[in-house]
N, C-alpha and C positions, 0 to 999 in steps of 0.2 A: 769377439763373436761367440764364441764356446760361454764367456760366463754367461751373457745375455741370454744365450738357451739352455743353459743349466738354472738361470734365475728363473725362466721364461715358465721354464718343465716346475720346476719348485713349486709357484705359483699354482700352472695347473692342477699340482697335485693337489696342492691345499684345498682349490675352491673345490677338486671332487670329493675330498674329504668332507670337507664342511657340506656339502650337498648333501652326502651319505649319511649323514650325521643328522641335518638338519628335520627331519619329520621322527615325532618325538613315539615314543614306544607308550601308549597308556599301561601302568601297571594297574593290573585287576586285585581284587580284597580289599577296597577301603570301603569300610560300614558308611554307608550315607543316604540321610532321607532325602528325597528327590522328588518332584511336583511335575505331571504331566498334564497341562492346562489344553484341553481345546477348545474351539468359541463356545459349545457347549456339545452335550453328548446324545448320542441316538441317530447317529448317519456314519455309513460304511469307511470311508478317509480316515475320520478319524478313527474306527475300530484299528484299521488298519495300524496306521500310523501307532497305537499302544499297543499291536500285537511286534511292530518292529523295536521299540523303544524297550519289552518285557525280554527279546531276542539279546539287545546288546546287555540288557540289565546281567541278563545270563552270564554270558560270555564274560563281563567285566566281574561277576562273582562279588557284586554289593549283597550282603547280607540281608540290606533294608530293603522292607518292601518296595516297588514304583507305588506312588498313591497316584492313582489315575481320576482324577474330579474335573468336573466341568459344569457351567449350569443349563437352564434348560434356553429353547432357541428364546424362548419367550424374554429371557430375560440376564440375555446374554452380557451386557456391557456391566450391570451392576453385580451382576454374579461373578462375573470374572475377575473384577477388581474385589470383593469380596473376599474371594477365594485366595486371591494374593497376599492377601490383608490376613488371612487368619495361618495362609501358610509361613509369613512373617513372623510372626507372633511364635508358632511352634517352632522358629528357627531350623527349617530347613536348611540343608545345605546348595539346592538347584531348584530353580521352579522354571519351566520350559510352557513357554505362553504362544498357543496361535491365535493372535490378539485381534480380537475384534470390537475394541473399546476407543482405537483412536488414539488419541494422546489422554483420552482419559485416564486411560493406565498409569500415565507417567508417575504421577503423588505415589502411588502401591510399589510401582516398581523401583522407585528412587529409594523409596521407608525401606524394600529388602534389601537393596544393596548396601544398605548405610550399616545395615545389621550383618554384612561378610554373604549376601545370600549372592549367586552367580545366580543373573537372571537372562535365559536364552529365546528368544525366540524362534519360532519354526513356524513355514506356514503363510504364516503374517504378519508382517514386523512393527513395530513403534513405529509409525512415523517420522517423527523428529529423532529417534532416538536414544532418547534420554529416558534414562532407565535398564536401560539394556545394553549389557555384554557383545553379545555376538549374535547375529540374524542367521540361521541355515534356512535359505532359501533354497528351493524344489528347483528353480531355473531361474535363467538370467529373465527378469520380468521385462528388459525391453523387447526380447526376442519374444516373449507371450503374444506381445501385440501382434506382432509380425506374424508369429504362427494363425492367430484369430482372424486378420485379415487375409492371408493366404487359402485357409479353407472357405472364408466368406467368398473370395473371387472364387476358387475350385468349385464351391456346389452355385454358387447363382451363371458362374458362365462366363462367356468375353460382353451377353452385354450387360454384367452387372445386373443393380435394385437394388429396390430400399431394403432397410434390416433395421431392427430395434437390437437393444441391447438391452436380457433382463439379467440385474446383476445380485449379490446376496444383499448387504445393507449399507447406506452411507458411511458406516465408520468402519468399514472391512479393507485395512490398509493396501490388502495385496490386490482387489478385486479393482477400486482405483489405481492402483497404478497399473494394473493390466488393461484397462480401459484405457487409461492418459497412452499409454504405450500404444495401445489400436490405434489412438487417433493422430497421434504422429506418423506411422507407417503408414496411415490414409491419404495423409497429404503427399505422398509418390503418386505422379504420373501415370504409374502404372492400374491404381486401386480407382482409377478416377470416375468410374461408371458404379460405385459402389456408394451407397449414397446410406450415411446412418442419419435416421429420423427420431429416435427419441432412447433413451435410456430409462427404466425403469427397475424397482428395488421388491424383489420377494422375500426377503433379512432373513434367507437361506430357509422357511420354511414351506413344508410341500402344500399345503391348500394355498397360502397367499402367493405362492411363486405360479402354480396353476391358475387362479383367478386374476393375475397381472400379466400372465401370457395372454388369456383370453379377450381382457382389456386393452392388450396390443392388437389383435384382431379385428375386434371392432372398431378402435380409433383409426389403423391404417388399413384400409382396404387394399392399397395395392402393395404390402409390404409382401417381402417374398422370405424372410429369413431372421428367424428369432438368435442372437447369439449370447448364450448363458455361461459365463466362466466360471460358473459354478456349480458341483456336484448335484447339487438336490435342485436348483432353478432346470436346467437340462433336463432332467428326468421330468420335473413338471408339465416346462412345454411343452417336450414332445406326445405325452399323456394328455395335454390339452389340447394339442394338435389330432393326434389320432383319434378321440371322443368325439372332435368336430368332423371327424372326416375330411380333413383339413392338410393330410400332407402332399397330396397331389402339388395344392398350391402352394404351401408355406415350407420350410424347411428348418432344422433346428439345428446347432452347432454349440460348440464352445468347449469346455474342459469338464469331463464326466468319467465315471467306476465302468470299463466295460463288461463286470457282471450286471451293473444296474440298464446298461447302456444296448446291449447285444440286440434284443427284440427289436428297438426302434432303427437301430440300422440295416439291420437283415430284412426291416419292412421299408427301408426307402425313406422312413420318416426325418432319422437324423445320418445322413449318407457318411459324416466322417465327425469328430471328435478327438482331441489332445490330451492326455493326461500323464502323470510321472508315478513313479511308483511311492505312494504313503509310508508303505512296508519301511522302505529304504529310509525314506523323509525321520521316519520315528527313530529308527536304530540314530543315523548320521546324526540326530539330534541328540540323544541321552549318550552318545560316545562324548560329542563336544560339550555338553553340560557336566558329564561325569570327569571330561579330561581339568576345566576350569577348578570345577568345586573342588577336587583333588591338589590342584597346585603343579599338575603335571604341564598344564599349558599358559599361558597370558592370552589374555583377551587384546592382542596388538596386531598390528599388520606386521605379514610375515610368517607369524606364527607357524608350523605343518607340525602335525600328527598323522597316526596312522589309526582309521576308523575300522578295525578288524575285517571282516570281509569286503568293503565298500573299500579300501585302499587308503591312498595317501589324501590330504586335502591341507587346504590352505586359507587361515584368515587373510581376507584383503580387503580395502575400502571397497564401501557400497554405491556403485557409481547411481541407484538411484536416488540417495538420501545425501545430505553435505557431513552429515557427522555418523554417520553408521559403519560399522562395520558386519563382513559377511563369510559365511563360508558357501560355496556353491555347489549344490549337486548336482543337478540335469541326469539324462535329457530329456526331453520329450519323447514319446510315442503317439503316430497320431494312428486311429485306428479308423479299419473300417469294413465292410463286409468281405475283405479278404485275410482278415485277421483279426475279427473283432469275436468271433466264435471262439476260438485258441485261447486270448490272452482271459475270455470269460470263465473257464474252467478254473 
């Protein structure tokens, strides 16, 4: 009995070793040029998102500049593979993609790996995959879903109504599966007076996401609730709601910036809203692209590092994808006229 609990304690010692052990220390000073892609530039996330990425650049004490490029929204899918294409080419060492190309990406993103490039996504992921390292995801997207249908029942009520969904563009990985993910937590019992009537695409910019909310308008007369899981669709509707004089009846939701967001809630237009913090998204992103390119971490399941102020985290498979793998931030904050002034400062 004594050896069995002397093997027993052994044992425990170990695994608490190897626990303590296990999440890896980045060391900072390795010169390396680094690619910080978003779908394209000129909207507040992404600023965000490259004011957190230029935070960890710091901290990590890369010599080399971040080069922060993107293309414009107009011409996002070919700009972005473009851009991977020529940061291939100068042999970078990370190129960090919130991919809004689909698997178009893939050819761009296979040619830099072939060339030693650690290629990360943030944001929005490959699809299928392929092409990509590691996915840092802002939240678990199935709970996206959940969260989007939880405010949809909160602001329409117990008896429910119809809702359109305006989302960014067809090929915006994460904005589909935030949708797929709504329409599974629809099909509970509970959402069943909650009726979605059509989906429509503003490809995240503000005139055409404005003039496809108003085009919701018109097609549904008795719709009660526009849901836009996306930063600049959000800000549109509710702009094209309150123009029409229109929030009495309609209402707006979905994942938005509460500086861009504060007005419309404080008037009633968009009563509540989800989103995570960018800031953080950028850093945790150029920590794990800095940790890869350096050699400090593997791109496998298992993996832990420590991402300097954000803490410890963990590669693990992506249960939304079959071949992905992911690191998770969270959480959400859902905001709203008893906090959406605060978090606006």
């Amino acid at each position: 009995m004594k050896t069995n609990l002397l093997a027993a304690a052994s044992i425990a010692a170990l695994v608490a070793m190897t626990g303590a052990a296990s999440a890896v220390d980045i060391a900072p000073g390795k010169a390396m040029d680094m690619v910080l892609l978003p779908k394209f530039l000129g909207i507040l996330p992404f600023d965000q998102a490259h004011q957190g990425a230029e935070e960890a650049a710091k901290e990590l004490q890369n010599s080399k500049p971040l080069q922060f490029l993107g293309p414009t929204p107009e011409n996002s899918v070919a700009g972005q593979i473009e851009i991977t294409t020529n940061a291939t080419t100068q042999g970078v060492a990370a190129i960090m993609i919130s991919n809004n190309s689909g698997d178009q990406i893939v050819p761009s993103a296979k040619a830099a790996q072939a060339k030693g490039i650690k290629v990360v996504t943030w944001d929005s992921p490959i699809p299928s995959a392929e092409g990509e390292d590691v996915f840092v995801a802002q939240v678990d997207f199935t709970e996206t879903g959940k969260v989007m249908a939880d405010m949809a029942m909160g602001i329409l009520g117990a008896d429910g109504g119809k809702f359109a969904i305006l989302s960014a563009s067809p090929d915006a990985a994460n904005q589909n599966a935030w949708i797929a993910a709504m329409k599974d937590a629809l099909k509970d019992p509970k959402y069943a007076k909650l009726q979605l009537i059509d989906t429509v695409y503003g490809n995240d910019q503000s005139e055409a996401s404005y003039n496809q909310a108003n085009a919701l308008v018109d097609k549904h007369p008795d719709m009660k609730l526009i849901m836009a899981p996306t930063s600049v669709g959000i800000v549109a509707a509710a702009k094209a709601l309150q123009d029409g004089k229109l929030c009495d009846k309609i209402k707006v939701s979905g994942l938005g910036v509460p500086k861009e967001m504060v007005a419309y809630t404080m008037n009633g237009c968009a009563p509540q809203f989800a989103l995570w913090s960018f800031v953080d998204l950028g850093y945790l992103s150029y920590y794990t692209a800095y940790g890869l390119a350096s050699g400090a971490i593997k791109a496998e399941e298992g993996a832990t590092f420590k991402a300097g102020r954000m803490g410890e985290y963990k590669i693990t498979k992506d249960p939304t994808r079959a071949k992905g793998l992911r690191v998770l931030m969270g959480p959400f904050s859902i905001y709203d006229k008893k906090n959406v002034e605060a978090a606006a400062k």
